[in-house]
C-alpha positions, 0 to 999 in steps of 0.5 A: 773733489768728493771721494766715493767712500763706502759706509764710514767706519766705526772704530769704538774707543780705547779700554782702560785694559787695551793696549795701544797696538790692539787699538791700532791693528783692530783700527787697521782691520777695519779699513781694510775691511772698509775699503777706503784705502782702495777707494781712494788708490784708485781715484789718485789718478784719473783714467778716461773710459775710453783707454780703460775700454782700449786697454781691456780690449789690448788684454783680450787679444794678448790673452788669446795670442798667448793661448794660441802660442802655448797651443803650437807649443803641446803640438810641437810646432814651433811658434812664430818668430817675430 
C-alpha cells in the first residue's frame, strides 16, 4: 500500500553551531507544514464512500434539527420532547 504523500521535505543538515533542539523543532515545523502526518492519520484506517456520503448527509439533518430547536427556543416555544 502506497501513501499519497504530498512533495517530500527537505530538511537541510546539522551547523557545527546549531543545537540539537533547533534541528529537531525546525524538522518538526517542516512536517507539519508538510502534511505528511495528516496524510498518513487519515489513511490509517479505510472509510468506504458510501458512509462517508451517509455520514455528511446525517451531519446535515443534525445541523438543521438543531437550528430548528434553537429557533423555538428565541421564540419561546418549547421544544419538542422525545
Amino acid at each position: 500500500m502506497g501513501y499519497n504523500f504530498p512533495d517530500m521535505i527537505q530538511v537541510t543538515r546539522k551547523d557545527s553551531k546549531e543545537s540539537l533542539e533547533n534541528l529537531i523543532r525546525r524538522f518538526t515545523r517542516k512536517v507539519q507544514q508538510g502534511g505528511i502526518v495528516a496524510v498518513a492519520k487519515q489513511s490509517e484506517r479505510f472509510e468506504k464512500p458510501i458512509s462517508k456520503r451517509d455520514r455528511r448527509s446525517k451531519a446535515i439533518i443534525r445541523k438543521e434539527r438543531k437550528a430548528i430547536k434553537i429557533k423555538k427556543i428565541k421564540l419561546g416555544q418549547q421544544p419538542q420532547q422525545r
